[in-house]
N, C-alpha and C positions, 0 to 999 in steps of 0.2 A: 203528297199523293203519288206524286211520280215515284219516291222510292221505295212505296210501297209495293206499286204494280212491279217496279224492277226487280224486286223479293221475290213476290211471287214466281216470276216471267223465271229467274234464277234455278227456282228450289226443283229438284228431280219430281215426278208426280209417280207417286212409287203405286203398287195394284195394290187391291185389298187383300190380307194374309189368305182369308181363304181359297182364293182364286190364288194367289201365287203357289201354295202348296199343292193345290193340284198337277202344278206344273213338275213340282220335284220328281215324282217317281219316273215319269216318261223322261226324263233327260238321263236320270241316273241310266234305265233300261238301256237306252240307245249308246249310252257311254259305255256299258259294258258289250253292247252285242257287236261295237264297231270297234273295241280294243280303245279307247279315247282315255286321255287324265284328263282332261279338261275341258268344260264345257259351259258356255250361258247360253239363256232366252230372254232374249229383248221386245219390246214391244216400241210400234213405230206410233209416234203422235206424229197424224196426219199436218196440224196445224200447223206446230212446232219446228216441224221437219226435223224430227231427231230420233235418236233409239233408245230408249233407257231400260236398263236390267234388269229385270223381275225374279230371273233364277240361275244359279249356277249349278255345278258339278267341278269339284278340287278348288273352289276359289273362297276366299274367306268371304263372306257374306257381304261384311263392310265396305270391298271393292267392288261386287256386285250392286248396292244400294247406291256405288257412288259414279255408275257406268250415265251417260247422258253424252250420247256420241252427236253433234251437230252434224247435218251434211252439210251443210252450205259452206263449212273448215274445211271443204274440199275430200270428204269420206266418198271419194270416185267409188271406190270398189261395192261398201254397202248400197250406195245409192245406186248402183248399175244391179244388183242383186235384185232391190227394192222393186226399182223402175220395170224391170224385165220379167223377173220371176224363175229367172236361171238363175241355178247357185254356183258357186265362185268357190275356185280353190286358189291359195295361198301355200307356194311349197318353198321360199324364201320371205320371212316376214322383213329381214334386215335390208334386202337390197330392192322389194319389188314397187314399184312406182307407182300403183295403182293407190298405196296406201301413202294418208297423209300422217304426218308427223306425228299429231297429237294420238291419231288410231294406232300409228307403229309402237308406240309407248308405252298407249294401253294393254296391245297383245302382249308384248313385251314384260310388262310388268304382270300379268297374267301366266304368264310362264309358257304362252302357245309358242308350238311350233309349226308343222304341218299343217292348216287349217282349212276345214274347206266351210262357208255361209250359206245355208238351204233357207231360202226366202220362205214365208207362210203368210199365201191371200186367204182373205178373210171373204166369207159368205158371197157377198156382192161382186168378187172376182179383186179390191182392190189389198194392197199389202198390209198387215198387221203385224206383224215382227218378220225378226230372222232368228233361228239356231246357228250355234257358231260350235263345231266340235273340235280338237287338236287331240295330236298325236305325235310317234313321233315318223314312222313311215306315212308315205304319202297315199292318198284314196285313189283308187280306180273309179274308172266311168260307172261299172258294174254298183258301188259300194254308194257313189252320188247319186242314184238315180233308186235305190232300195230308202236312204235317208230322204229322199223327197218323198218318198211314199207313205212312210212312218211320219214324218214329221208334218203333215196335210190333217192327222188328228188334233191340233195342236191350236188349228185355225180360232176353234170357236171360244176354246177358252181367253187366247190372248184378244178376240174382237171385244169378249165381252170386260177385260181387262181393262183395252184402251174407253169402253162405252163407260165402266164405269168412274173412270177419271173423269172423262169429261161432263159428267151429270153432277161430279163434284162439285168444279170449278164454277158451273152454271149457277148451281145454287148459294154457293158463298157469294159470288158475283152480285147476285139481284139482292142479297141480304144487308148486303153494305151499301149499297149504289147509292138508298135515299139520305143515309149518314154522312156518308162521302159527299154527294151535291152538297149539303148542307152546310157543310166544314170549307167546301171548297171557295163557295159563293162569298162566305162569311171573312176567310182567310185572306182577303184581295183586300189592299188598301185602300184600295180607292170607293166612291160609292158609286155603287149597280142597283141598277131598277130595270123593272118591266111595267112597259104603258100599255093601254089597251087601245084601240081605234081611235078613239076621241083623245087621245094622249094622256089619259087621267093616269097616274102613278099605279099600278094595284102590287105589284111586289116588289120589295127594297133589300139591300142588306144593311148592315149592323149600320155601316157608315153614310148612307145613303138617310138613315132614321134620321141622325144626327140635322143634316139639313131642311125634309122634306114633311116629317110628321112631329107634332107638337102635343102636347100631354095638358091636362086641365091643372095640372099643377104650375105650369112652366108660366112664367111672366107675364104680362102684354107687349111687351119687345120681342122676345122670344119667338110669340105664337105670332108677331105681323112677322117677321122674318121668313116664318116658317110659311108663310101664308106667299108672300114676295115672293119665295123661291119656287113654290108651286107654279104661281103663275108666271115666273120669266120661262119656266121650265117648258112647261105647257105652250107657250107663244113659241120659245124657238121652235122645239116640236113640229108644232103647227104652219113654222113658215121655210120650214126646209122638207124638199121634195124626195122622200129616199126609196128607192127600188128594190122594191120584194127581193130581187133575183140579181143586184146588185151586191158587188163586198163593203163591210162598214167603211164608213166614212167619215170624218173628223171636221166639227169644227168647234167654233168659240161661244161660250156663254156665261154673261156674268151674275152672282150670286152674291147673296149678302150672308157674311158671318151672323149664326143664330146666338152665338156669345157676343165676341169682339164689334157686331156692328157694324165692320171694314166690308168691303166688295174683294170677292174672292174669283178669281177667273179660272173657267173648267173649261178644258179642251174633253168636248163631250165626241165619245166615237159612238154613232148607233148602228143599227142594220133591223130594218125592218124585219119579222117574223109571223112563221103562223102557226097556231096551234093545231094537229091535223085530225086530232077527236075529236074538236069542237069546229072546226074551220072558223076560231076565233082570231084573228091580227092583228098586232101590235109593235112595237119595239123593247129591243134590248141595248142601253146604254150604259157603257162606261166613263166615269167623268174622272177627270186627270186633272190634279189643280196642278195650273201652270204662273200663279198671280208673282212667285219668285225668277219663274225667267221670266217677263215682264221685265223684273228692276233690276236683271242684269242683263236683258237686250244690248241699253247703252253699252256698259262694262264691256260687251261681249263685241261691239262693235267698234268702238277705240281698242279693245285687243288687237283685233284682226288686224286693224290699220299698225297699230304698232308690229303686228307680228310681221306685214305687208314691207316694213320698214327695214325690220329686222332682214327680212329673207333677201330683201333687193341688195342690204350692206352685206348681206353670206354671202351672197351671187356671183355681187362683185368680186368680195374678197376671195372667191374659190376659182373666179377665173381668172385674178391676179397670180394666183397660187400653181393652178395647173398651166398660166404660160412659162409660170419659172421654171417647173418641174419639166417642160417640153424642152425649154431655153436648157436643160443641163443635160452635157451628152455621157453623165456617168448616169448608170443603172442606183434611184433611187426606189426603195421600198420601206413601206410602212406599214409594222406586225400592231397589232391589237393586245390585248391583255392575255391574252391564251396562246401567246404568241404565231396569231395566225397571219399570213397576207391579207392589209385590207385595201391595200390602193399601192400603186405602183405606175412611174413614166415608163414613155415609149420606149427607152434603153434596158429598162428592167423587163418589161412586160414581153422582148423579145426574148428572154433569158428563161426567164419563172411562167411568162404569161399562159392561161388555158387556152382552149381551142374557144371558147367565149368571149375571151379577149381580144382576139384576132377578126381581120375584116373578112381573112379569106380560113379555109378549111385547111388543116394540117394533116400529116400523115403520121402512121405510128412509129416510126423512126422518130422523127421531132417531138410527137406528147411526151414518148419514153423517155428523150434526154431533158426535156422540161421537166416533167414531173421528179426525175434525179436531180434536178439541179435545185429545185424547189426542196425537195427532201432536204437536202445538204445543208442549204441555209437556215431552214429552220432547226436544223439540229443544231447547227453553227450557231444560233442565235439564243437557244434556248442555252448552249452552255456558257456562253458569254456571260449571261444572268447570272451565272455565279460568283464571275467575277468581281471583284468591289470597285465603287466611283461608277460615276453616271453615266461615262463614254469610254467606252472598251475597243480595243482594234486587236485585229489577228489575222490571218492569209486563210483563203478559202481556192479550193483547185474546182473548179466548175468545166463545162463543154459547152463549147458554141453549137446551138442546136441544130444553124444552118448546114457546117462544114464538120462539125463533131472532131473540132481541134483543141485542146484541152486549152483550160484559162486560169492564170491564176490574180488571182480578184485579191484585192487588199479590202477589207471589209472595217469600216468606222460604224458603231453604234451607237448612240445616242439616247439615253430614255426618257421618256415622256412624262411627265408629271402632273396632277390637279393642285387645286390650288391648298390640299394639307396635306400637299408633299408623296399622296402614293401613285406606282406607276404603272399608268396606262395605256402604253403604248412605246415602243421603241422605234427610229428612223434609222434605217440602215445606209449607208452611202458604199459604193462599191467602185473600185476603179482598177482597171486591166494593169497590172505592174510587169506582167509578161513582156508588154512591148517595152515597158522603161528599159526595164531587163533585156532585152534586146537590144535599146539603142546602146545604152553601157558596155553590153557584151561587144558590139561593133565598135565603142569609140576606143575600151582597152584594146580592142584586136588593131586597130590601127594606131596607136599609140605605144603599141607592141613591135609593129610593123616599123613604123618612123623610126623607133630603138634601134632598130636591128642596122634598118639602112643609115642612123647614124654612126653606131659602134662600128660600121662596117667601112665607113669611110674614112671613122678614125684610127682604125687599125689596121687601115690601108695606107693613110698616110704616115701612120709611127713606123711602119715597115719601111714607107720609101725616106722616110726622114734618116731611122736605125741605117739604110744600105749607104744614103750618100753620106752620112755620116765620115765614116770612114777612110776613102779619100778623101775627101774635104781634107781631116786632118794630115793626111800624109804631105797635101797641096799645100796648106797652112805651114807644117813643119821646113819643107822643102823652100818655102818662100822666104824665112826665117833665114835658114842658113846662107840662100844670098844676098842676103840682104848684112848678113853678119860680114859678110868676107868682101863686099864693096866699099870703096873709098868716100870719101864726102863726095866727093865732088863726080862723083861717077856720073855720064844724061843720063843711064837707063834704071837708075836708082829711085827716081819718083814715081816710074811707072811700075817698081815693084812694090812699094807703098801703099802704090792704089791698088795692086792687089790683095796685099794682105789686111788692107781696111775693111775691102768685099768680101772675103773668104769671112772673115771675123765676125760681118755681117751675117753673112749666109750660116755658119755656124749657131751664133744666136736664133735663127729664122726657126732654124732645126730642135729647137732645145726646146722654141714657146711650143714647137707642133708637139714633140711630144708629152711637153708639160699640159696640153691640150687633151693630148687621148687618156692619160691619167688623170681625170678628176677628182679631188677628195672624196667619199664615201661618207655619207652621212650616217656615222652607226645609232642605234639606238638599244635596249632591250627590247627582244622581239618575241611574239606566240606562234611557234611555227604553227600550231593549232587553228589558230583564229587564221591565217595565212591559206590555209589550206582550205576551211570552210568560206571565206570569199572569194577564193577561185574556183571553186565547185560551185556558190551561188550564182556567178559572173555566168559558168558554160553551163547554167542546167539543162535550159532551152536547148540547145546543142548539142547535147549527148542524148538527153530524151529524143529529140528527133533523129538521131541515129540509133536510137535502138539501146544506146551504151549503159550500161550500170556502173554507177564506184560505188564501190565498197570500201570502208576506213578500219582501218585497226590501229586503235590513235594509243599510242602509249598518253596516259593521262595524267601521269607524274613526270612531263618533261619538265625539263626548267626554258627559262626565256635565254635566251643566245642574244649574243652581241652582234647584230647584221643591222644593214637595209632594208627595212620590210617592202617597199616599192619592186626593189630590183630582184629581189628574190621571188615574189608573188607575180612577176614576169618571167623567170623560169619554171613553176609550178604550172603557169600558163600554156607556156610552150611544150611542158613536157604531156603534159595535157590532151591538148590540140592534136600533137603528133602522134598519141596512144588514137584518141578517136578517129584520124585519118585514117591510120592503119586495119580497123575495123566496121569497112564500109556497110557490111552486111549484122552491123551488134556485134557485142560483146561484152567484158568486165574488164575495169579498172581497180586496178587494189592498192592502194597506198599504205605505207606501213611507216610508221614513226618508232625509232626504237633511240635509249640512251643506250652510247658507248663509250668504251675506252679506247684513246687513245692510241694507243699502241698496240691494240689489238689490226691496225688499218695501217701502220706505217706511219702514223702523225707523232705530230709532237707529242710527248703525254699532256694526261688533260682528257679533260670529259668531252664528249662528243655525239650531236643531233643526223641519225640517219636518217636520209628521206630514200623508201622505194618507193618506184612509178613501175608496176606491173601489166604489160595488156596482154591480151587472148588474140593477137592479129597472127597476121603470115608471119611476122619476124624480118630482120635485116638478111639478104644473103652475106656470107662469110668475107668473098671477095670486098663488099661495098662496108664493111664491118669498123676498119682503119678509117677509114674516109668521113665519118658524121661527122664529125667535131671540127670537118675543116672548113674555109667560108665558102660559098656557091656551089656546096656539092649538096644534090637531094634526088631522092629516089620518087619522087612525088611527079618528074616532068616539070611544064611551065607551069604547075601551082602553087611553087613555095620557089622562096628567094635562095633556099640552101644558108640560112642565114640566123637561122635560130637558136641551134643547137650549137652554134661556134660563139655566140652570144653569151649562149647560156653558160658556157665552160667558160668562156673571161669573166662572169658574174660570180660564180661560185668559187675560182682562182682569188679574184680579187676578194675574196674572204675569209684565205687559209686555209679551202677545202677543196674538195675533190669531184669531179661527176665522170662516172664509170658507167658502162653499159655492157652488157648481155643479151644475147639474142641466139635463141637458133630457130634455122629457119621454118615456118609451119608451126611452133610454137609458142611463137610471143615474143616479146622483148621486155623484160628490166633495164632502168636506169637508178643507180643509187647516187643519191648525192649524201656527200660526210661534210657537216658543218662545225668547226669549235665554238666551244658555248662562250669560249672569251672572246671570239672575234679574231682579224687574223693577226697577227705578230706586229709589235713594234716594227717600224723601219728604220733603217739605220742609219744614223746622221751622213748627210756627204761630206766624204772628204776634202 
């Protein structure tokens, strides 16, 4: 029944052809006497509140049949046309606001441009349609106020337009209405009756027969059943008090099956009635058999307790769960199958959380970096997915939303499974590796540091060992010879003895020190590649906050060389560090790896790994130029030991190669280091 009346309520109510012909010649006249291509007449259903098209001018008919403008879609402009009885120009149909979407469309697809709406009251002074003409210049005050004049003939046809739809609809209405109760009464499952004052039954439906009226054929069981049900029917009735002017009211009454014999239980709803032609009163009841929830009451009550059971062991176990999730001070998150955020701890929810999540109100600085950091992850996570295996990791660069200082987040994902294996859900765990990264960066820098101040002291002592070295020997020689040209029996012969036992001493003292500042070198095959990428991982943090950029131009066909990777990936360090010092305000670091020849540099032949270290600083001046590579000289002040770069020249000596530097001043400095891919030279046995 409902979708029937929805049909209806749908369908345009078009005028009778006669009356809409009428309409044709006045629109075409007016279209030509005001220059217009285009033009319709609408007629307004008061009821309805809407406009539907009875005629046009340049419009295929079909679009005109299919015009049914609602106001209440927000058609401001007809409805201010309507309401008032002023007509309405339109000289931007694309951009003007009064029109809503669906209307802009319609013109649109119409082909208007220019338009102005002359509303037309009907007899009684209220609205009956509008005329809508278009063009492509726009109307004068002069040309609107001539079309209200003309278009005022127009009233009576479209009033009798809209009178004669609605005499339509009246009498289809009343034609069906007693077919329709009928069906409607009949189509309800359950059984409906109406009682009269004394509660006696006098009208039932189909199902309602079933229990209350009995046929001269039907059984002697049958017809006392039918008889029983009258009369429990009639006593409840009769002992429940129900209010004219009261809403129905529900309760319980039992029946006996006219088949089965069993006792059937009907939640009976009635509500007293009157008839207002007769001022006869009665009731109208619906009865709802309920005799199956009855015999799952029980069922339905040990449910609940079990469900009561179940919810107390979630409770528990979800507040076991969210003290873990508080108890971990890494940001956990948990995506759903459409990879959404559905739950997230206090670590995460400062990171990702909305302004709903928070106790207090945020500003649009922090939603803006939450909702970016939110984006990221779920992009982050959605491409994870494609990777294979059930828990995937990768690094994610996020912002802290407080201080909007960048983070870089190592991300573990995990996904979620039921119990045949598909997934519904992935856990993200996220942890700041920035600071690991930072503590690293500080324990190589001091680890770098300690190098320095060691090689510094042992290159201090093979210096003063190398100086005394030499007389010593001459003292040692010298003691020798008087000792050769004394007699046995000389006194001052023992005491030259003792000398030349402690020189001989002292000599050996000298030899462990400098066997001390030469340590063997541990060589291995090396990647100067991979060398180079872990000292840029080591200072990202460090160059990013100064502003510095590297740049690599790796040759990708080096070979692996025969070094120290430790000792060398502390000169990439230093040489590093000293570029970014140099460039307090930013800049660019350029590294370049190239294979060479030999002798192309002055080395042995033999192939050979260039390393430049390029930066964009001030430069060394000329004067201070000689002086890097000596110990405690720096241009830095008291912030460096002067101690690195003299380092770094005994680490790349101690390998057969070379470190060179260039600079001029204001624009930058190069350092090249030349390394042999075999390592440095045999040494050469002592004689």
């Amino acid at each position: 029944m409902t979708d029937l009346f929805d049909l209806l309520e749908r369908t345009p109510r078009q005028a009778p052809s006669g009356l809409a012909e009428t309409l044709v010649p006045m629109l075409d006249d007016l279209a030509r006497a005001f220059g217009c291509d285009r033009g319709f007449i609408g007629v307004y259903d008061e009821q309805r509140r809407s406009l539907h098209g009875v005629s046009g001018h340049g419009l295929r008919p079909e679009l005109v049949d299919s015009m049914d403008i609602r106001l209440e879609g927000g058609a401001a402009l007809i409805e201010e046309a309507l309401s008032t009885g002023r007509p309405q120009r339109v000289d931007d149909i694309v951009h003007d606001t009064r029109l809503a979407e669906p209307v802009r469309q319609l013109f649109l697809e119409a082909g208007f441009q220019r338009t102005v709406l002359i509303p037309v009251a009907g007899p009684g002074g209220g609205p009956v349609g509008i005329v809508a003409l278009s063009r492509r210049a726009p109307f004068s005050d002069r040309e609107v106020q001539g079309l209200v004049a003309v278009t005022n003939r127009a009233r009576d046809v479209l009033a009798s337009v809209r009178d004669a739809a609605e005499m339509r609809d009246t009498g289809e209405a009343h034609a069906v209405e007693k077919e329709w109760l009928w069906w409607m009464v009949n189509a309800v499952d359950d059984p409906a009756v109406v009682t009269d004052e004394n509660n006696e039954i006098m009208l039932r439906n189909v199902r309602a027969e079933l229990l209350f009226r009995a046929h001269d054929d039907d059984s002697e069981g049958r017809r006392h059943a039918v008889w029983m049900n009258n009369f429990l029917f009639t006593a409840a009735l009769s002992s429940w008090k129900l209010d004219p002017s009261g809403r129905a009211t529900g309760r319980e009454v039992t029946l006996v099956d006219p088949i089965e014999g069993s006792e059937i239980v009907y939640e009976v709803i009635a509500r007293a009635a009157t008839n207002y032609r007769d001022a006869s009163r009665g009731t109208v009841a619906v009865l709802k058999d309920v005799t199956q929830l009855r015999h799952v009451n029980e069922e339905l009550e040990r449910g609940r307790e079990q469900l009561h059971s179940a919810g107390e062991a979630i409770r528990v176990e979800r507040d076991r769960l969210e003290l873990i999730l508080r108890s971990v001070p890494n940001p956990i998150v948990v995506f759903g199958s459409e990879d959404e955020p559905i739950t997230m701890n206090a670590a995460a929810i400062r990171l990702f959380g909305a302004e709903s999540d928070r106790p207090t109100p945020v500003s649009d600085r922090r939603r803006r970096i939450v909702l970016a950091n939110e984006t990221r992850l779920t992009s982050f996570i959605t491409q994870l997915r494609l990777d294979p295996g059930e828990r995937k990791t990768g690094e994610l660069a996020l912002a802290d939303p407080e201080t909007e200082d960048p983070l870089e987040m190592s991300v573990a994902a995990t996904e979620i499974r039921d119990g045949v294996g598909a997934v519904v859900g992935v856990v993200a765990v996220l942890q700041d590796i920035g600071r690991l990264r930072e503590l690293e960066r500080r324990r190589v820098e001091q680890v770098l540091f300690d190098s320095e101040k060691l090689a510094a002291t042992g290159r201090l002592a093979a210096s003063i060992a190398h100086e005394l070295n030499n007389p010593l020997e001459a003292i040692q020689n010298s003691l020798y010879v008087l000792v050769e040209h004394m007699t046995g029996d000389d006194p001052d012969r023992p005491f030259l003895e003792i000398a030349r036992k402690e020189t001989g001493r002292m000599s050996r003292i000298l030899r462990e020190m400098l066997g001390f500042y030469r340590p063997a070198l541990e060589m291995a095959p090396t990647d100067v590649t991979a060398l180079i990428e872990e000292a840029e991982a080591l200072l990202a943090k460090r160059l990013r906050d100064r502003k510095v950029t590297l740049e690599k131009r790796i040759d990708q066909h080096l070979p692996t060389i025969r070094a120290s990777g430790d000792q060398l990936k502390q000169v990439l360090l230093n040489l590093f560090l000293n570029a970014a010092d140099a460039m307090p305000d930013g800049g660019t670091v350029s590294v370049t790896t190239t294979l060479i020849g030999g002798a192309r540099i002055g080395m042995p032949t033999g192939r050979s790994v260039q390393i430049q270290v390029r930066d964009t600083g001030m430069g060394i001046r000329e004067e201070d130029l000689a002086h890097v590579f000596e110990p405690f000289f720096s241009t830095k002040g008291g912030r460096s030991s002067g101690l690195g770069l003299w380092v770094s020249s005994g680490i790349v000596q101690a390998h057969g190669g070379t470190l060179q530097v260039r600079s001029l001043y204001g624009r930058g400095t190069t350092f090249t280091i030349v390394l042999p891919v075999d390592g440095p030279p045999p040494k050469e046995p002592a004689s």
